[in-house]
LOPA-355445 format. One record per residue (C-alpha): x, y, z. Coordinates in steps of 0.02 Angstrom, whole numbers, plus 50000, padded with zeros to 5 digits. Layout:
<atoms>
XYZ;...
</atoms>
This chain:
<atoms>
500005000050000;501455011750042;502255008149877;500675013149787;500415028849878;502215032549853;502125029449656;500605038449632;501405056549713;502725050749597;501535049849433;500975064449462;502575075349468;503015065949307;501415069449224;501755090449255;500795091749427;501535102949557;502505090149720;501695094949871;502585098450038;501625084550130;501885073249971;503725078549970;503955074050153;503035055750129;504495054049974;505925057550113;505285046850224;504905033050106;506385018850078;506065019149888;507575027549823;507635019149637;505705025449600;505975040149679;507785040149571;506845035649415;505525049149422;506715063149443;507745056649295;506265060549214;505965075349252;507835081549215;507635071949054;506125082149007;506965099349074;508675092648989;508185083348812;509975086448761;511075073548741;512465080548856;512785083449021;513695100149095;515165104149216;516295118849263;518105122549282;518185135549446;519135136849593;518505141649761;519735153449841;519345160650022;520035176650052;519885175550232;519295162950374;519215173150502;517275174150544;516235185250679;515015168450689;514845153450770;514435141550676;514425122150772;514425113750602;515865122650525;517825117550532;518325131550430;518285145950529;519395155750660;518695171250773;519465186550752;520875184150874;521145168150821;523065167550787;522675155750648;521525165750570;522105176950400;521555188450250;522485181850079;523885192450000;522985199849886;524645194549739;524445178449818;522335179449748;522625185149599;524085171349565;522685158649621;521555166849467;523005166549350;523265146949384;521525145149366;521355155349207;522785144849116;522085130449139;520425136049037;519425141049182;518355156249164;517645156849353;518215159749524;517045156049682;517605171849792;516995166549981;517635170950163;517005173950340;516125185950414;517685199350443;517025211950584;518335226450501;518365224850330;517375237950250;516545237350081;517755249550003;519005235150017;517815224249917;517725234949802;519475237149765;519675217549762;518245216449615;519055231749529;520915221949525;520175206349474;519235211749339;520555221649296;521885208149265;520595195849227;519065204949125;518575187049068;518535181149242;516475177249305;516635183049507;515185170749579;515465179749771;515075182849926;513835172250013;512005179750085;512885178750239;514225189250204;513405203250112;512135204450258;513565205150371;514415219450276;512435230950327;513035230250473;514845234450463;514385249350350;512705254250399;512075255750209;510465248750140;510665230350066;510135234049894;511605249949898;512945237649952;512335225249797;512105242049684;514075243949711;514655228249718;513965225249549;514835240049482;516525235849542;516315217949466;515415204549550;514665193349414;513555182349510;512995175949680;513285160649767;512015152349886;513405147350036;512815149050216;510995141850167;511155127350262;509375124750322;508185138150277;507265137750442;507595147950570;507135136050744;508745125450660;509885139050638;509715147350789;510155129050868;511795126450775;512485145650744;512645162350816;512785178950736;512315174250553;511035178650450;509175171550461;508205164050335;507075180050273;508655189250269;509605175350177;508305175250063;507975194250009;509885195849998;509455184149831;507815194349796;508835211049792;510055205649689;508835197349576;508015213349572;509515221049504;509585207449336;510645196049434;510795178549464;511395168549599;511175147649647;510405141649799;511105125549904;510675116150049;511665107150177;510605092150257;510885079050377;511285085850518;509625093250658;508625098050541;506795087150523;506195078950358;505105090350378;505985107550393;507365097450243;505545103850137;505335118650200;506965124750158;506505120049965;504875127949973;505665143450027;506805140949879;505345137149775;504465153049843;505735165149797;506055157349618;504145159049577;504375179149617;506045180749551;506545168549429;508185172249475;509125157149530;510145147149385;510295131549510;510055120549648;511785110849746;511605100149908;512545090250003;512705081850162;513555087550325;514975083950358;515445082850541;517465080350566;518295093950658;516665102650687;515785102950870;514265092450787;515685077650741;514475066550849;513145067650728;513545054250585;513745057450425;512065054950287;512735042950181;512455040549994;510645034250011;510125049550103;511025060449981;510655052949816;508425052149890;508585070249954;509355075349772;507875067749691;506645074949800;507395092049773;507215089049593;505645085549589;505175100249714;505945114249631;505065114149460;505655130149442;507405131049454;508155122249306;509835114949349;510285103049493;512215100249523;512995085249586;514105085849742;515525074249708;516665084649813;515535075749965;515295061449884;516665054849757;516775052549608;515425036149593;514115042849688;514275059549613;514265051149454;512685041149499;511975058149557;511515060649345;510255047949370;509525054349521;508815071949459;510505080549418;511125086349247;512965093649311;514265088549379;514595104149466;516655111149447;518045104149443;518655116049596;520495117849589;520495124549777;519315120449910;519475121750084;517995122950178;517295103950166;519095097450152;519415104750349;517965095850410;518725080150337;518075074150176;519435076950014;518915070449853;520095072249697;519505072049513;520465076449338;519655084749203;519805067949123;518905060349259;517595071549269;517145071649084;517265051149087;516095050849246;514875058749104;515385051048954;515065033649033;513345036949051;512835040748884;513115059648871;514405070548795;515565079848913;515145100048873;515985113348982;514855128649030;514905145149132;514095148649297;512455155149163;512555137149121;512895143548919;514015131448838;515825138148820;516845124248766;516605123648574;516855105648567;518605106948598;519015107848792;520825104248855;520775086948927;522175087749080;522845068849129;523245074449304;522495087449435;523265103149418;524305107249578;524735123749644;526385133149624;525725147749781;526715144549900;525655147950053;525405139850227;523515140450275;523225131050474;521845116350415;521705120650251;522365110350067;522315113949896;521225098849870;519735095549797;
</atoms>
């Protein structure tokens, strides 16, 4: 009887009907992952006809961990007397671009802490001398978190702070710090960081400007099955007004190193069911990314048959889910064979998911390392 119920909420996202939040919390809490798998591989073959499948080639640089927040889940950060804690060199940042840039990468993703000093004139000037060296360069920066952070190190309206940021260069916005879009969970797990309403109009205002920006979720952790919807009908909310957001990204807590390293980790049945569901939730948002760098290279892989149609970046640099433990590695070559082995041709895009590889991308045999010779406390150059 269960399986029926569960198949017929499933028929009827297939057939074009809207997933309701009751419907979508009976799906989470259901144990049938490949009908739940096979519906939203339906629904991203309907959205995605095409016969290929998309990543990108970015690199997520961090220009500083030290962070006015407390954040229990995060491994990442240092407080502001931390004597671990730093602001990059701002050569060393745009050496990090140039490695990324020779390689055939058009993007970096430009994300710190919460600095309680740093005022927006010095964002500015970091946008200017990017874009100035690197005109070509996409800047997808600054999570909700830290651009509501900078209202109150400046005092200026929101929509002013995006109004200049946008004029000195930023491209595009990322959706880090989402976490769970319900405020009763991140009051529990965090202190002094943005709340959901705010989170989300810092996406509405810079929607409101022409711009677009991806949303994310990290799950697994004290959130409900419940509240896991509510974040996505938030998301779902704010895409029906907006239209705004290019695409979805989640991915499971990870818990090393962090003060919540007693919760275990979601493993790849949790992560590849709560991918589907999200597919089949957000109607509206067109693109769902895989999250190999939580889950290798397989499951990320299997993630194209589970309501995903990218395979997210290739991310020369990351450093925030690598401190809390988890380090995945892939090539170029791997990623495009992770795609290729399903059926679909390997095409490169930009964070506007347009196509930018011509058919003729630079296939690298071995993961680019990095010549910047740096010492960061916790952090690598992997993944």
């Amino acid at each position: 009887m269960i399986e029926k119920e569960i198949q017929k909420i499933l028929d009827s996202v297939t057939e074009g009907h809207r997933l309701e939040r009751a419907d979508a919390i009976q799906l989470l809490e259901s144990d049938s992952l490949a009908s739940i798998g096979k519906a939203a591989n339906a629904v991203t073959t309907k959205l995605h006809p095409e016969q290929y499948r998309t990543y990108n080639i970015d690199r997520n640089i961090n220009y500083t961990n030290i962070c006015s927040a407390v954040c229990d889940f995060c491994a990442f950060y240092r407080g502001p007397k931390d004597p671990e804690g730093y602001v990059l060199d701002r050569n060393i940042l745009l050496k990090k671009i140039e490695e990324t840039v020779a390689i055939g990468g058009d993007q970096i993703l430009l994300q710190g802490g919460m600095h309680p000093t740093l005022p927006l004139e010095w964002y500015e000037e970091l946008l200017r001398d990017i874009k100035l060296q690197y005109p070509e360069v996409n800047v997808h920066g600054f999570s909700p978190p830290e651009i509501f952070h900078l209202t109150k190190v400046t005092k200026l309206p929101l929509l002013e702070i995006l109004e200049r940021l946008a004029v000195a260069g930023l491209g595009s916005l990322p959706g880090g710090g989402g976490e769970i879009l319900v405020d009763r969970v991140r009051a529990a797990m965090t202190r002094g960081k943005v709340m959901t309403d705010d989170w989300l109009d810092v996406h509405r205002k810079w929607h409101s400007l022409g711009g677009r920006s991806t949303a994310t979720m990290m799950f697994g952790h004290i959130e409900s099955l419940a509240e896991r919807i509510e974040h996505l009908d938030r998301l779902r909310e704010l895409q029906d007004e907006t239209g705004g957001f290019t695409a979805f990204i989640c991915w499971s807590f990870q818990p090393d190193n962090t003060e919540m390293s007693h919760i275990p980790p979601s493993g790849a049945f949790e992560y590849l069911k709560t991918q589907a569901v999200a597919r089949l939730y957000l109607d509206n948002i067109p693109n769902i990314q895989s999250s190999w760098v939580t889950q290798g290279r397989d499951i990320g892989q299997l993630a194209l048959l589970f309501g995903a149609n990218d395979m997210g970046s290739l991310m020369l640099e990351e450093n925030v889910v690598s401190a809390a433990g988890t380090v995945h590695h892939l090539t170029l070559e791997q990623m495009r064979s992770a795609i290729s082995e399903l059926g679909w041709e390997p095409r490169r895009r930009n964070v506007f998911y347009e196509l930018v590889d011509d058919k003729t991308d630079l296939v690298l045999e071995t993961r680019p390392q990095s010549t910047v010779d740096i010492d960061l406390p916790l952090l690598t150059s992997a993944t």
